[in-house]
LOSEBA-996335 format. One record per residue: residue in one letter; z, y, x of N, C-alpha, C in turn; residue number from 0. Coordinates in pm, whole numbers, plus 50000, padded with zeros to 5 digits. Example, Ala and Ser with C-alpha at 12.3 -4.5 7.8 and 13.67 -1.06 7.14 Angstrom:
REM residues 2
A,50780,49431,51319,50780,49550,51230,50780,49670,51320,0
S,50708,49775,51285,50714,49894,51367,50787,50003,51290,1
REM end
This chain:
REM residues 297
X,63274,65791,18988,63150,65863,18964,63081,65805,18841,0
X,63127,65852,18701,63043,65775,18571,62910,65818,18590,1
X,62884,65964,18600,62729,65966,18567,62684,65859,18668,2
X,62693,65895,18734,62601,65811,18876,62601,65684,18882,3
X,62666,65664,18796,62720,65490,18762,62636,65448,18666,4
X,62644,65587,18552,62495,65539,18426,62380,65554,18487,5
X,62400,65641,18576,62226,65684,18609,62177,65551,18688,6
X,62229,65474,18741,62172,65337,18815,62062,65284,18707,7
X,62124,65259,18597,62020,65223,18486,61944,65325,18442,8
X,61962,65446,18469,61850,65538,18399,61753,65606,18493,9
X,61759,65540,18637,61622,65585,18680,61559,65496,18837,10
X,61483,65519,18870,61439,65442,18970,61584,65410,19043,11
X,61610,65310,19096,61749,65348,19196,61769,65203,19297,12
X,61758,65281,19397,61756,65208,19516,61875,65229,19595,13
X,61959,65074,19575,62070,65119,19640,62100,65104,19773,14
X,62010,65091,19871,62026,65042,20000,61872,65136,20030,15
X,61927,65259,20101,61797,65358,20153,61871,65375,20333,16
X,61841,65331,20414,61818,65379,20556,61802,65521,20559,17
X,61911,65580,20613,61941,65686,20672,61906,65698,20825,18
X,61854,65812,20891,61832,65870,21011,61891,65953,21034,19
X,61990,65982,21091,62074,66067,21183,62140,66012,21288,20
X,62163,66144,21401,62215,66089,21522,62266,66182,21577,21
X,62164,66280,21650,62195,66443,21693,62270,66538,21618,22
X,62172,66514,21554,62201,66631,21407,62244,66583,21297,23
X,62333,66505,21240,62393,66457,21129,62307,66503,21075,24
X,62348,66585,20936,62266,66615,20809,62154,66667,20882,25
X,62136,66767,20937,62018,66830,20983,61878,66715,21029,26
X,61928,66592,21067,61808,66490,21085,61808,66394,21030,27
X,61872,66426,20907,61852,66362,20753,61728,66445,20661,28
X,61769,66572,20664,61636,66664,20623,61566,66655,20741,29
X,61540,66659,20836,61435,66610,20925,61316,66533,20862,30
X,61401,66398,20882,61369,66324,20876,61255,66264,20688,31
X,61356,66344,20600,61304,66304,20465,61176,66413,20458,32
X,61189,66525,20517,61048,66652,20527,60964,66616,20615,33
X,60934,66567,20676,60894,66523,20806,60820,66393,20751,34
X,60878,66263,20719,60838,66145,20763,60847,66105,20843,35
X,60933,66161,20974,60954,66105,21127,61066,66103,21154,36
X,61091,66009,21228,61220,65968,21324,61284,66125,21380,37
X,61391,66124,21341,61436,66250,21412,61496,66190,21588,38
X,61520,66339,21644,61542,66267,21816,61704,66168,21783,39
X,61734,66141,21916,61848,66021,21964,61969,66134,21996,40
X,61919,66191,22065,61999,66288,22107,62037,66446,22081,41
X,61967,66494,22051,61968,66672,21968,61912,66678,21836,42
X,61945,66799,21817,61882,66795,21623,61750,66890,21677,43
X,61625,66817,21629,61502,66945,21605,61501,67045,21573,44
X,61592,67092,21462,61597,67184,21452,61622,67325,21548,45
X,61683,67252,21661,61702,67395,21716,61610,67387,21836,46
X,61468,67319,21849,61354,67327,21883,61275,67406,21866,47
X,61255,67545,21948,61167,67631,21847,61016,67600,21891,48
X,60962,67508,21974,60840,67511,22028,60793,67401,21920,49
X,60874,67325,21865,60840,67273,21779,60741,67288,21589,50
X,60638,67295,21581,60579,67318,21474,60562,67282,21308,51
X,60635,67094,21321,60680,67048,21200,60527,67041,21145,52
X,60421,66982,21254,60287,66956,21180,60263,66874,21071,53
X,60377,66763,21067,60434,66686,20916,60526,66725,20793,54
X,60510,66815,20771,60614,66897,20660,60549,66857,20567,55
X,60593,66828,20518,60585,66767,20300,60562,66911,20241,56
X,60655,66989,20291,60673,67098,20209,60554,67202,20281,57
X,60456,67233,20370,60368,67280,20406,60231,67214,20293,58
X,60250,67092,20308,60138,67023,20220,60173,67040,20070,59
X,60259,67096,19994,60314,67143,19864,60259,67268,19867,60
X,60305,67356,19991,60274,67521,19969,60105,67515,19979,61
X,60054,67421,20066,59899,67416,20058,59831,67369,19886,62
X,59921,67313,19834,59852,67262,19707,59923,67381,19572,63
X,59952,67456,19680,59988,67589,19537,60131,67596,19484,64
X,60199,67520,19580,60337,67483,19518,60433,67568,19601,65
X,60503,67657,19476,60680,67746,19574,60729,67610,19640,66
X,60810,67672,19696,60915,67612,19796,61084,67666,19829,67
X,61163,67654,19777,61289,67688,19778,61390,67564,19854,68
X,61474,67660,19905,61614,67583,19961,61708,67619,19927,69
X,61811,67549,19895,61941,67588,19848,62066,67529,19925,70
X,62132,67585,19986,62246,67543,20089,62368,67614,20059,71
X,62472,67597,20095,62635,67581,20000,62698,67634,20136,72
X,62616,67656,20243,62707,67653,20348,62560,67803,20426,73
X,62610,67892,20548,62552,67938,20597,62440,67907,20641,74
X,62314,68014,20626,62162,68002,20683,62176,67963,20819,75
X,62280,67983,20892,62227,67970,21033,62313,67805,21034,76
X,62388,67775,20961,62443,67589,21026,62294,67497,21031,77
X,62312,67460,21165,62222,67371,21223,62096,67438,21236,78
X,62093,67548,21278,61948,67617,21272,61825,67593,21163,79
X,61906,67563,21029,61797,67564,20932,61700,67700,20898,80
X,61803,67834,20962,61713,67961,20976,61568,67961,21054,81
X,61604,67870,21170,61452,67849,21238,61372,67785,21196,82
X,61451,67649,21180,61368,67538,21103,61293,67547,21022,83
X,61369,67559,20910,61278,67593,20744,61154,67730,20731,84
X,61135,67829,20803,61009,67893,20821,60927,67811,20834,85
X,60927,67751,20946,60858,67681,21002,60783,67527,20963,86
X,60883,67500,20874,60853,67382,20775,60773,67416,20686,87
X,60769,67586,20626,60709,67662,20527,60760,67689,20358,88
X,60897,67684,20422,60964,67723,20300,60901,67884,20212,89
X,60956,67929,20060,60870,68024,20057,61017,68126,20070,90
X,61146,68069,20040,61266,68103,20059,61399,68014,20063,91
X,61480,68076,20143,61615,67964,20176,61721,68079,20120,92
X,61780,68002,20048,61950,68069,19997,62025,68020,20039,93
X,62138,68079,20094,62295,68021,20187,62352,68058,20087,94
X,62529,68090,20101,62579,68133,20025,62611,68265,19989,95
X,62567,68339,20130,62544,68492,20093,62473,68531,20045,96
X,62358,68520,20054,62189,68524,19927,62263,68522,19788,97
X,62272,68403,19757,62330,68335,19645,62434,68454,19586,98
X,62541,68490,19674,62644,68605,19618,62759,68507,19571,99
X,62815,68418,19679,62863,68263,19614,62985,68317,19752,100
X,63140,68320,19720,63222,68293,19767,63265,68182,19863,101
X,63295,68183,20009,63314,68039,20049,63488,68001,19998,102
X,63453,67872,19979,63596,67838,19907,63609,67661,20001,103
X,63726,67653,20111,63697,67570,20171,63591,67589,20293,104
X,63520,67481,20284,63391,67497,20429,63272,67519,20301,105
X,63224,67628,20277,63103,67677,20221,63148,67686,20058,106
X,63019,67695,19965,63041,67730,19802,63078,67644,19745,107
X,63130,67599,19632,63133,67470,19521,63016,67406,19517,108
X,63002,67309,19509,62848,67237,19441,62821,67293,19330,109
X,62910,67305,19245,62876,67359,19075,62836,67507,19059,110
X,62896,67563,19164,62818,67714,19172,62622,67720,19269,111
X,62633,67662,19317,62523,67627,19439,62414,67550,19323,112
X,62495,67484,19254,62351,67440,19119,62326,67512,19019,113
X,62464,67586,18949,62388,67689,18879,62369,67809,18895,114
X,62341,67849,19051,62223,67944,19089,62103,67852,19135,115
X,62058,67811,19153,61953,67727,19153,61878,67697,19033,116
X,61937,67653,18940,61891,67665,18818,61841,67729,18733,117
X,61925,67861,18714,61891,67954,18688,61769,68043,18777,118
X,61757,68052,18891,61698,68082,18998,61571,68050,18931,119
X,61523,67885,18935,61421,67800,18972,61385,67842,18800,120
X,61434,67876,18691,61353,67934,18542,61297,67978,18555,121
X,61337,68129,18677,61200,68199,18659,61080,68211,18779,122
X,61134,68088,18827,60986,68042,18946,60858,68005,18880,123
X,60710,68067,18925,60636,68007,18836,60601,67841,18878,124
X,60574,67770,18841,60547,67641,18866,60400,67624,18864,125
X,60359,67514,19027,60459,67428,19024,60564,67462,19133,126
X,60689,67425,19182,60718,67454,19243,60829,67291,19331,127
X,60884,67376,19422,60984,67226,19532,61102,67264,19552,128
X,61194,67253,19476,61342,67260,19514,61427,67207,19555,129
X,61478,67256,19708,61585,67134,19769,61748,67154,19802,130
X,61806,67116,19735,61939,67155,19724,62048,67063,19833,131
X,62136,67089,19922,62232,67044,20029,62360,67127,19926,132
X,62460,67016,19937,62577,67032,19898,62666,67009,20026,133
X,62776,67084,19986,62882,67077,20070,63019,67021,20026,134
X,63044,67043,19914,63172,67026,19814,63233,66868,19884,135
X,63126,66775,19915,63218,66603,19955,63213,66611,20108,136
X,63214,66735,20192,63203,66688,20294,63336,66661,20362,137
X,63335,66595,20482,63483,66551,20595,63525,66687,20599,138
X,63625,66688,20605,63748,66587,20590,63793,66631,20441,139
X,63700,66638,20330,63698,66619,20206,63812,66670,20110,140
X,63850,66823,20161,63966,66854,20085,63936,67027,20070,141
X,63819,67059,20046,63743,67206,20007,63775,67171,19833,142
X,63761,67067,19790,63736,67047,19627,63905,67109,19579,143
X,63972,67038,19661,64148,67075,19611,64108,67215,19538,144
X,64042,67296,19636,64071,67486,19558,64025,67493,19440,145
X,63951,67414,19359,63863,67401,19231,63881,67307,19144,146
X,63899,67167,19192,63897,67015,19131,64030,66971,19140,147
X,64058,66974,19016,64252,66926,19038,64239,66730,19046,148
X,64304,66646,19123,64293,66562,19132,64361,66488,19044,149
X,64259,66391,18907,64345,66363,18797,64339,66228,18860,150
X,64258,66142,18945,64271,66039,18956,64360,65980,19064,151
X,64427,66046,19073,64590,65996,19144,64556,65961,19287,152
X,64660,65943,19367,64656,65921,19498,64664,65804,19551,153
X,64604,65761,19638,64587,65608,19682,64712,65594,19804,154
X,64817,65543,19779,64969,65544,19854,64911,65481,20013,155
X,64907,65563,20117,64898,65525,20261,64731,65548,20276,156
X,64625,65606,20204,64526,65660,20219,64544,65774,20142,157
X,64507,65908,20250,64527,66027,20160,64375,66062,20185,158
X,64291,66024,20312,64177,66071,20314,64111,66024,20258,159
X,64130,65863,20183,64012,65792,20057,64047,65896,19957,160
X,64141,65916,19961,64223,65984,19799,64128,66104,19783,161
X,64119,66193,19866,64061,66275,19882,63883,66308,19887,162
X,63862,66187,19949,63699,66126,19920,63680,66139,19810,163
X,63752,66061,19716,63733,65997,19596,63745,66107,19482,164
X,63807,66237,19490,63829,66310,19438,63736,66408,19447,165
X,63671,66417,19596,63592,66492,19595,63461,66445,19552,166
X,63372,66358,19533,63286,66258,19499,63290,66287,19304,167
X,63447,66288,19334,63429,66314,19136,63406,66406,19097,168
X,63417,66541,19168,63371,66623,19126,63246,66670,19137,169
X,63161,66607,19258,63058,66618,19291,62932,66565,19151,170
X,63019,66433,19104,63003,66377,19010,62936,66446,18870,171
X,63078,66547,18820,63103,66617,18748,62972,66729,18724,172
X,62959,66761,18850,62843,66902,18881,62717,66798,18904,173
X,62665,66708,18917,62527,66661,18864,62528,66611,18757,174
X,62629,66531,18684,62576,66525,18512,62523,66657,18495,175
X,62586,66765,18506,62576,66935,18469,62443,66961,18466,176
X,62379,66977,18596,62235,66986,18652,62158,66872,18613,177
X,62219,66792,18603,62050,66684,18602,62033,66644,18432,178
X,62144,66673,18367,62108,66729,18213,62044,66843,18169,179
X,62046,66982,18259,62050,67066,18187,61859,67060,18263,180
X,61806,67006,18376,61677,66992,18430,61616,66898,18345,181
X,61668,66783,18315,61557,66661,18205,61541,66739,18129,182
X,61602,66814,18015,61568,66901,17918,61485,66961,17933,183
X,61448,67016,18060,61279,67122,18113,61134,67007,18063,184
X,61191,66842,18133,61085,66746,18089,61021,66800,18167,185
X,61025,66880,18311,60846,66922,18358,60822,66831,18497,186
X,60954,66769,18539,60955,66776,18707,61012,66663,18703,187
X,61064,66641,18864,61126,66479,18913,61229,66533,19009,188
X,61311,66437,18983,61445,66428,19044,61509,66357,19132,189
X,61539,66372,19215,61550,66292,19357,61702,66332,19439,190
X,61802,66214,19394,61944,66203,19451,61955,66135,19533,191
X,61993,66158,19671,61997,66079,19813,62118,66094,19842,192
X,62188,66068,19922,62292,66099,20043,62219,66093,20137,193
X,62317,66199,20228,62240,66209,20332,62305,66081,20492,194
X,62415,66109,20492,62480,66018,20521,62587,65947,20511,195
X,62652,65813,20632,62787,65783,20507,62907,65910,20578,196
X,62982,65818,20471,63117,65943,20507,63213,65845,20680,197
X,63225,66013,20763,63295,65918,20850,63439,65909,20800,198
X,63464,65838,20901,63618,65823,20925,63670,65754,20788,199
X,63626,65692,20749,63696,65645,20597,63676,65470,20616,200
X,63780,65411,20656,63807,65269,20663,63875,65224,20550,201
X,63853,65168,20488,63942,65157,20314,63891,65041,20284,202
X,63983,64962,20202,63970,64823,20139,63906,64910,20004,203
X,63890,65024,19964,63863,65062,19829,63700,65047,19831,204
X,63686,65028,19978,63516,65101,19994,63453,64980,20069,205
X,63323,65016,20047,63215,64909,20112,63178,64958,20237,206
X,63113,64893,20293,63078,64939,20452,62972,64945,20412,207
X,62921,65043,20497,62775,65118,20466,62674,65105,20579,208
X,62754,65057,20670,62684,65009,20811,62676,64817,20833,209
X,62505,64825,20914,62449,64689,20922,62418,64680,21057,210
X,62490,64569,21135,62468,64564,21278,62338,64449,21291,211
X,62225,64482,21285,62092,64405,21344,62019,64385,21476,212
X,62079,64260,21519,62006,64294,21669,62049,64368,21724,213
X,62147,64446,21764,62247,64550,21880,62203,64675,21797,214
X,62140,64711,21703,62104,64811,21610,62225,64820,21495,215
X,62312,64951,21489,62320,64979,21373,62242,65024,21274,216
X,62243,65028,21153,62155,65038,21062,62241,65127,20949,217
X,62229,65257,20892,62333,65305,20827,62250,65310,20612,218
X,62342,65287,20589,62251,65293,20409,62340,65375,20322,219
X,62221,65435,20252,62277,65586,20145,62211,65537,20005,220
X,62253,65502,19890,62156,65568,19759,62104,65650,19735,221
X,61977,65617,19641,61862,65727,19603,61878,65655,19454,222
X,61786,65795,19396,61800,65789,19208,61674,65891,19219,223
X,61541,65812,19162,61454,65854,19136,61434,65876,18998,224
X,61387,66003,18911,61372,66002,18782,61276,66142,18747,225
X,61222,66112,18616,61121,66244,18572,61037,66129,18467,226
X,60917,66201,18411,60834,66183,18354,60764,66032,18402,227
X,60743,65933,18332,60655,65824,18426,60709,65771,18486,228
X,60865,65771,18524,60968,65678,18608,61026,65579,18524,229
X,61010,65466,18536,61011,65336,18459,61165,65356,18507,230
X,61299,65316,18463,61384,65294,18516,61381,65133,18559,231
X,61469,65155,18710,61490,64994,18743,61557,65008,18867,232
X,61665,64917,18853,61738,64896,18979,61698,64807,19068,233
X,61665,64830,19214,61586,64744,19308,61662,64643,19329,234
X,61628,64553,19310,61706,64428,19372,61652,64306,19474,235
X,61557,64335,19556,61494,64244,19649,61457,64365,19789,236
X,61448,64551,19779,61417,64532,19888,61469,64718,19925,237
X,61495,64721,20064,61541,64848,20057,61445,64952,20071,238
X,61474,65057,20080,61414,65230,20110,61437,65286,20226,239
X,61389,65371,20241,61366,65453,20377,61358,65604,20355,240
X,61460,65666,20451,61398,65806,20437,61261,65880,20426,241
X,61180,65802,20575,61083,65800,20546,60948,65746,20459,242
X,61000,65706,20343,60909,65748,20196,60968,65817,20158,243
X,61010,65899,20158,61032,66022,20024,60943,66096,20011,244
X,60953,66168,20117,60771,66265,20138,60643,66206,20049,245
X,60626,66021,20082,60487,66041,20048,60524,66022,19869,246
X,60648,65966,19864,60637,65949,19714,60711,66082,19645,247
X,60686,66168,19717,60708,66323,19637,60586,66346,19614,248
X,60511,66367,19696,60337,66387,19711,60264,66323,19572,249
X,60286,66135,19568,60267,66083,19488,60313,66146,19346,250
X,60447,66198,19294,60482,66198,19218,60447,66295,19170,251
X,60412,66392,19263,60352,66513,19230,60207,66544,19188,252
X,60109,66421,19211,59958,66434,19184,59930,66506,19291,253
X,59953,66519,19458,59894,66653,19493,59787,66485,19587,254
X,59677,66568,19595,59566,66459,19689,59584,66508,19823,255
X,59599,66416,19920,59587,66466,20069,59610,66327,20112,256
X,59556,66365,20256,59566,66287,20381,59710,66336,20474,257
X,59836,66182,20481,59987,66252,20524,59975,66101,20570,258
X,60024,66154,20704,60051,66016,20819,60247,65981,20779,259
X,60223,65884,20749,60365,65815,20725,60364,65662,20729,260
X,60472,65613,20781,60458,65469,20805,60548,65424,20703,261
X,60637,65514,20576,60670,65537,20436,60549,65485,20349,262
X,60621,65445,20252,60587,65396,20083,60569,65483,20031,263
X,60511,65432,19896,60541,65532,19808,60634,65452,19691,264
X,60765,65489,19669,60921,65424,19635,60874,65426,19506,265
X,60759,65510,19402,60732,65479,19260,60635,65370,19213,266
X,60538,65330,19320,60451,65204,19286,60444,65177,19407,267
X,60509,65087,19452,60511,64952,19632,60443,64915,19610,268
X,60354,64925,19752,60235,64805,19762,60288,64659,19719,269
X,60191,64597,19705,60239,64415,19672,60254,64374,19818,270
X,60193,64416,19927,60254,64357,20069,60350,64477,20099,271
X,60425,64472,20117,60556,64611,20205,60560,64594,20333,272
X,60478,64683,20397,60514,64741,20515,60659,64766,20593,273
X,60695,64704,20734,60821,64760,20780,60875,64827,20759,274
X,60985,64871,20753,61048,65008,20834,61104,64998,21018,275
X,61055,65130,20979,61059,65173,21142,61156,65229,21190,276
X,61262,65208,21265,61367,65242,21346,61364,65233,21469,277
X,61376,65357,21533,61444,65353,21661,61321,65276,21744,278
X,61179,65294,21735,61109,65182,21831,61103,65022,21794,279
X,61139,65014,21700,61142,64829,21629,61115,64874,21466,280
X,61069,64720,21438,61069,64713,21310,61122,64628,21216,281
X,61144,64621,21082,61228,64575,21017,61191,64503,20859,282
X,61167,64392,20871,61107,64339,20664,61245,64402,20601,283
X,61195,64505,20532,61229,64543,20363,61356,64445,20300,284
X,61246,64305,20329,61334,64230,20216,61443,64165,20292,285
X,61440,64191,20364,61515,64070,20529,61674,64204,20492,286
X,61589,64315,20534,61698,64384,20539,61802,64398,20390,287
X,61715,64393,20297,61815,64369,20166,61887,64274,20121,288
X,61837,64147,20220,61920,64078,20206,62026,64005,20272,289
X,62043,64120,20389,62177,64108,20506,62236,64226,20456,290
X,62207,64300,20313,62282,64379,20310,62365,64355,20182,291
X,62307,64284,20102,62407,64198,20022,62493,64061,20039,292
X,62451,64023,20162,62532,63912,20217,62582,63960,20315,293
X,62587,64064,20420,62704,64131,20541,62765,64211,20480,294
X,62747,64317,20442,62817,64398,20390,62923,64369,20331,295
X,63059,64391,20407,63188,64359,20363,63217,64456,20215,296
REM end
């Protein structure tokens, strides 16, 4: 992954962000980053309809005058994001039938899914919130074969790293694309997460992405913060949380409000840092960054 490799130096980037999922894999990953809250242990919220989402980021955007778009690579109805996202206060959600996007594999290309989005989001008036879910790297990571010819060869007795790794590059490939052709706008901020790690992939090629604390697993994704006013810098004393993204979207955005989060704001940290909160316990920032550069095989 070169871009993503340069982009470490070219924008906020925190390489150790706490992921929340359990029920709902991806679905209480967006939960969780729209929200500011712990998603459940056991089911995904989303398919809660009594549920109201009185913490939506994106309700407090549409209140401060701001569109709201979703962009998904895979069907409106996977994981009940059809219920969900009303309700969050989206102003519209695109699947891949909206879009007019072929499924190739399990859902669209990433590279098609960004440039309708792109194009899309020109003629939105601003300001506006765009949130894009890819599908192209997902398990069991071999949708890219129909599109992405694999130049970087095969790893002999791992075919599913091989395949990771191939798909990742192309994933690669399609955000240089987008996140060049968006800095050029100069208007907005940019925000690259994973949502979670990849299963099933045991490989001497790869790092473990999981931290056993106290009978707690602990799972970690990268983020790449960038736009206007983003100092670049790679964190090196303390990790992230899903829950700051929200408030440091808010932040990044100038919008003023009152938003209950036990989240940062990931563009200016207080000088004392607050826990993170998992699962009913809590956790020092710096404690955790630094069992994650000394455990982490």
């Amino acid at each position: 992954m070169p871009f993503l490799a340069q982009l470490r130096n070219d924008s906020l980037y925190y390489p150790y962000t706490l992921s929340y999922h359990s029920g709902g894999g991806t679905s209480d990953c967006d939960f969780a980053i729209l929200n500011s809250v712990e998603p459940l242990r056991t089911a995904s919220v989303f398919f809660e309809d009594r549920y109201t989402y009185p913490n939506s980021v994106v309700k407090v955007l549409r209140g401060a005058g701001y569109g709201a778009y979703a962009f998904h690579g895979n069907a409106i109805t996977c994981w009940g994001r059809n219920r969900a996202y009303p309700r969050m206060g989206y102003s519209d959600f695109f699947d891949l039938v909206q879009m007019e996007l072929a499924e190739q594999g399990w859902g669209a290309p990433d590279g098609a899914v960004f440039d309708f989005s792109a194009t899309y989001t020109l003629r939105c008036k601003p300001p506006f919130f765009a949130h894009l879910i890819t599908m192209s790297s997902h398990y069991p990571y071999n949708s890219v074969e129909r599109y992405h010819p694999n130049e970087l060869g095969d790893i002999p007795g791992e075919p599913l790293t091989s395949r990771h790794f191939n798909s990742m590059n192309y994933v690669d490939t399609c955000l240089r694309k987008l996140v060049t052709e968006l800095r050029l706008r100069n208007d907005g901020y940019i925000l690259i997460v994973g949502d979670h790690t990849p299963p099933k992939l045991n490989s001497s090629y790869l790092r473990a992405p999981k931290l056993s604390v106290g009978g707690a697993v602990l799972e970690f994704v990268p983020l790449f913060i960038l736009g206007p006013g983003v100092k670049p810098r790679w964190e090196v004393g303390t990790v992230a949380s899903f829950l700051d993204l929200a408030l440091t979207l808010l932040a990044l955005s100038g919008v003023s409000c009152t938003y209950a989060t036990s989240g940062i704001d990931l563009s200016a940290p207080p000088a004392v840092l607050p826990p993170i909160r998992f699962d009913n316990k809590a956790y020092s920032r710096r404690e955790l960054f630094k069992l994650c550069e000394t455990s982490l095989p």
